[in-house]
C-alpha positions in Angstrom: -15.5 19.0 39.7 -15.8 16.4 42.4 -16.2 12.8 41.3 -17.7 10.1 43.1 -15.4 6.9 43.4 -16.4 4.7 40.7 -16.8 0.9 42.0 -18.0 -0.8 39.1 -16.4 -2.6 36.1 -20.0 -1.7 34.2 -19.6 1.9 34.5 -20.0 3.5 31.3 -16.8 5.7 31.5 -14.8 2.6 32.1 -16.9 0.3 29.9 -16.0 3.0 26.9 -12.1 3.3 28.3 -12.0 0.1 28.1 -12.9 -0.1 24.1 -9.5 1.7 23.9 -7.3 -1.6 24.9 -8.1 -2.8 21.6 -7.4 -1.0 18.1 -10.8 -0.7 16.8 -12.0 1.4 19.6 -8.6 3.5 19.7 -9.6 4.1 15.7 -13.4 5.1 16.9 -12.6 7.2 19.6 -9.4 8.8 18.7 -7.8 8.2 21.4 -5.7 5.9 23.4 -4.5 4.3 27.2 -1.6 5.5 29.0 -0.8 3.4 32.4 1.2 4.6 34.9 2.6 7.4 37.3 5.7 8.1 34.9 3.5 8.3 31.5 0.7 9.7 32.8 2.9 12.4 34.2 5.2 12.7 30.8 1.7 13.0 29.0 0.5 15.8 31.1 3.9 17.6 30.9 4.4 16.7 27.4 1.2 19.2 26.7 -0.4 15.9 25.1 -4.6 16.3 25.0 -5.2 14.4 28.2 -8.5 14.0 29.0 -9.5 12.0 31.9 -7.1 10.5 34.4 -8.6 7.5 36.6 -6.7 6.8 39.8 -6.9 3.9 42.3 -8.5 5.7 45.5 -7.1 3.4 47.7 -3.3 4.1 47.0 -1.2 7.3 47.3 -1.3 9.0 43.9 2.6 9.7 43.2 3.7 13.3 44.1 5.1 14.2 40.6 2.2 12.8 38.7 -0.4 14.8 41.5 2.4 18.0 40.5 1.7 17.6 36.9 -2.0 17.0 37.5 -2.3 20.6 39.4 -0.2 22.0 36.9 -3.2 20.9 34.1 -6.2 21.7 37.5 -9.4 22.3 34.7 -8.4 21.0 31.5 -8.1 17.3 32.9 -10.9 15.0 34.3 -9.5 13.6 37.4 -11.2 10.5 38.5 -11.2 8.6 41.9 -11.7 4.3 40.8 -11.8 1.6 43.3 -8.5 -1.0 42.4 -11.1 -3.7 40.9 -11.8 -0.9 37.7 -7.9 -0.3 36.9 -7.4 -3.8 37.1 -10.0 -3.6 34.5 -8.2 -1.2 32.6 -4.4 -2.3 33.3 -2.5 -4.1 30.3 0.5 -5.4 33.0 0.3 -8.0 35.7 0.6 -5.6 38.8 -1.2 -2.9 37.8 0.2 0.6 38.9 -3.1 2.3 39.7 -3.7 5.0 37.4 -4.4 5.3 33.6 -4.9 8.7 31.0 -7.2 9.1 28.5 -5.4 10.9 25.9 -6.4 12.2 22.7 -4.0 10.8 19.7 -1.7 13.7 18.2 -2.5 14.4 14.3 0.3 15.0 12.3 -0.1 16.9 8.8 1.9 14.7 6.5 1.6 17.7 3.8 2.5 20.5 6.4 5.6 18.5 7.7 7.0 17.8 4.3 6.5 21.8 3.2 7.8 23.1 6.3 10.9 20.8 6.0 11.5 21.3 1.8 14.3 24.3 3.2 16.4 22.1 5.0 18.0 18.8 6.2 16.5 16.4 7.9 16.6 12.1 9.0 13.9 10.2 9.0 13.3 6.3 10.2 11.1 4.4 8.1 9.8 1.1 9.3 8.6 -1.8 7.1 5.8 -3.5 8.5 7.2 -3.6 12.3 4.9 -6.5 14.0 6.4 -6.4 17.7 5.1 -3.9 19.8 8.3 -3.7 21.7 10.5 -3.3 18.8 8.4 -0.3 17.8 8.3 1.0 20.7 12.4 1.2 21.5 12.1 2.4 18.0 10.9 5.3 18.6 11.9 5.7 22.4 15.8 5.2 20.4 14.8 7.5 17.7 13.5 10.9 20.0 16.6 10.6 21.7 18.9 10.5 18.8 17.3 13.4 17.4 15.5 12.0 14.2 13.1 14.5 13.2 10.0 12.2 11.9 9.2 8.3 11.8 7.3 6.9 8.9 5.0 3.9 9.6 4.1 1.8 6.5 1.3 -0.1 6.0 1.1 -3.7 8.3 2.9 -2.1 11.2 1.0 -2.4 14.5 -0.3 0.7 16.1 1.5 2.6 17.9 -1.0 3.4 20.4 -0.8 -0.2 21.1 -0.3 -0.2 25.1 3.2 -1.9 25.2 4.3 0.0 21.7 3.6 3.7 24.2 5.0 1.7 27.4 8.1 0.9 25.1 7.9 4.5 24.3 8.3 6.0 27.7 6.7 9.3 26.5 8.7 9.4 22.9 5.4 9.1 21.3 4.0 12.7 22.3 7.5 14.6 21.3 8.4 12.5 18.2 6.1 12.9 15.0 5.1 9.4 14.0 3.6 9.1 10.5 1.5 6.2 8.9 2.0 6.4 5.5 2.7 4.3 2.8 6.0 3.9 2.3 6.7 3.6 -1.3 4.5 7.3 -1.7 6.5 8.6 1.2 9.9 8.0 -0.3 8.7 9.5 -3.3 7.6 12.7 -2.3 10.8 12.5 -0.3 13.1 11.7 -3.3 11.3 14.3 -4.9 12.9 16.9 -2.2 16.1 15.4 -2.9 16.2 12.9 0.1 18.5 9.9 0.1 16.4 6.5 0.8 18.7 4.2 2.4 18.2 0.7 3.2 19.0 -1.6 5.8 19.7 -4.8 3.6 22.7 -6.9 2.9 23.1 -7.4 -0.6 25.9 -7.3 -3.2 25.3 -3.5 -3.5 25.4 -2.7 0.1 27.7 -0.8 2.8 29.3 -1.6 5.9 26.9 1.2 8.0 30.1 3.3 8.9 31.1 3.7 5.2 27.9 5.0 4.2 27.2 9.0 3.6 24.2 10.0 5.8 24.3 14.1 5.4 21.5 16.0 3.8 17.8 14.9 4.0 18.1 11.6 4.4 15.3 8.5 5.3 16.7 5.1 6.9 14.5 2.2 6.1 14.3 -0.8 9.0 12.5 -3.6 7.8 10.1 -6.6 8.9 11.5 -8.6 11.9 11.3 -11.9 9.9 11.6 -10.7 6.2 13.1 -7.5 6.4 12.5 -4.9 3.9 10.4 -5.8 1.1 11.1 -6.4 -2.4 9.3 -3.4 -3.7 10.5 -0.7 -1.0 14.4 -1.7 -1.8 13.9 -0.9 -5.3 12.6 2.5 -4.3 16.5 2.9 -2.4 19.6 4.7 -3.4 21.4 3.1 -1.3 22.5 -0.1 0.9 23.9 -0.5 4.2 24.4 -3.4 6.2 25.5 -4.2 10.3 28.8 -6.5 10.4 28.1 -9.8 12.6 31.4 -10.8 14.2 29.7 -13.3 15.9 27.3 -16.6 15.4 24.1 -14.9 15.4 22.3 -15.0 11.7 21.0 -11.3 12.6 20.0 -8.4 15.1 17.1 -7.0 16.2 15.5 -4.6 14.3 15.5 -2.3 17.4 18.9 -2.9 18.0 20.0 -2.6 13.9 17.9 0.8 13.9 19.5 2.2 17.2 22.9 1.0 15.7 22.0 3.1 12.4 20.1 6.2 13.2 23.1 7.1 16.0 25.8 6.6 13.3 23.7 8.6 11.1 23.6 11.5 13.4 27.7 10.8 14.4 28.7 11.4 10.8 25.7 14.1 10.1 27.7 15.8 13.5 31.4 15.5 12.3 30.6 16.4 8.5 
């Protein structure tokens, strides 16, 4: 279907995408932003539910995004917008032209945890995570080291936030992401005989390349400025911490969780 070029900000599709820059109306609708060629395109690849795709009619539309468009020709609302109405809709200071509608991705919780009862596994678990950035490396860091599920506790900001899925860089439609809380999530995991280690220096605690990682395992990264509260790291078998050889009091979560997770899988690989 042929679509006139919207030209105003008060257009009731844009006016409802719009809703979607903020939480509450990504809760409502179910669904979330995605700006740019390269997302929109790793969306439509992905097979994420895309379901509208607005465009700035006044710019070439990149050739792989346009390919992965075609690819999708009937299941996705394509939608010509005059610059004004993605400015409207862009998060960034130069706004790239084109945003997706997509539909978030359910996970079942339940299914996961039965289907994964047979075998091994390593999961990140994050402790109230407050920067959208950090999150979003998180999980960007965590696809591509293989981690099988992320588990968001309670307090963590959405991760449908626009920067957290920018941060992403299309990790967030392969990578099951979980809001749970954490303390019931570890367990049902220590139930299944999963290790719940945490990232904590304390008297009790590891150097991270001393630590044993195999079977079903769960790393838990916590709160930039606090880390890991008191109640999770009594729910821990374990302890690890990141030497500093250095002046620096600390890392960054998202670098202390790449560090982690990517030793994990090194010793998981040379068990």
């Amino acid at each position: 279907m042929k679509h006139d070029v919207i030209q105003s900000v008060h257009n009731p599709l844009v006016k409802r995408l719009f809703r979607l820059l903020e939480r509450k109306g990504r809760d409502e609708q179910g669904r979330f932003l995605v700006e740019g060629a390269h997302l929109v395109e790793e969306a439509l690849n992905s097979g994420a539910e895309v379901i509208t795709v607005l465009y700035d009619s006044s710019r070439e539309m990149d050739p792989a995004c346009r390919r992965a468009i075609d690819r999708r020709a009937g299941e996705v609302e394509v939608v010509p917008a005059s610059a004004a109405v993605l400015a409207k809709l862009s998060e960034t200071k130069t706004p790239q032209g084109i945003v997706a509608e997509v539909k978030k991705t359910e996970h079942d919780w339940n299914a996961w945890l039965q289907a994964a009862e047979e075998r091994d596994y390593l999961l990140l678990m994050l402790d109230e995570i407050q920067d959208p950035g950090n999150l979003g490396t998180m999980l960007r860091t965590a696809e591509a080291a293989g981690v099988d599920a992320v588990i968001l506790g309670k307090g963590s900001v959405d991760p449908y936030n626009g920067k957290v899925v920018r941060a992403t860089m299309g990790a967030l439609y392969r990578l099951p992401v979980f809001s749970r809380p954490l303390l019931e999530a570890a367990a049902e995991l220590k139930r299944q005989g999963a290790r719940v280690i945490v990232s904590s220096l304390n008297e009790n605690s590891l150097r991270y390349d001393e630590a044993d990682y195999t079977g079903k395992t769960a790393i838990v990264i916590g709160n930039e400025g606090r880390g890991v509260s008191r109640a999770v790291s009594e729910a821990a078998d374990g302890f690890v911490h990141i030497p500093l050889y250095g002046r620096a009091e600390s890392l960054n979560a998202a670098v202390a969780a790449g560090i982690l997770i990517y030793e994990a899988q090194r010793r998981r690989r040379h068990r």
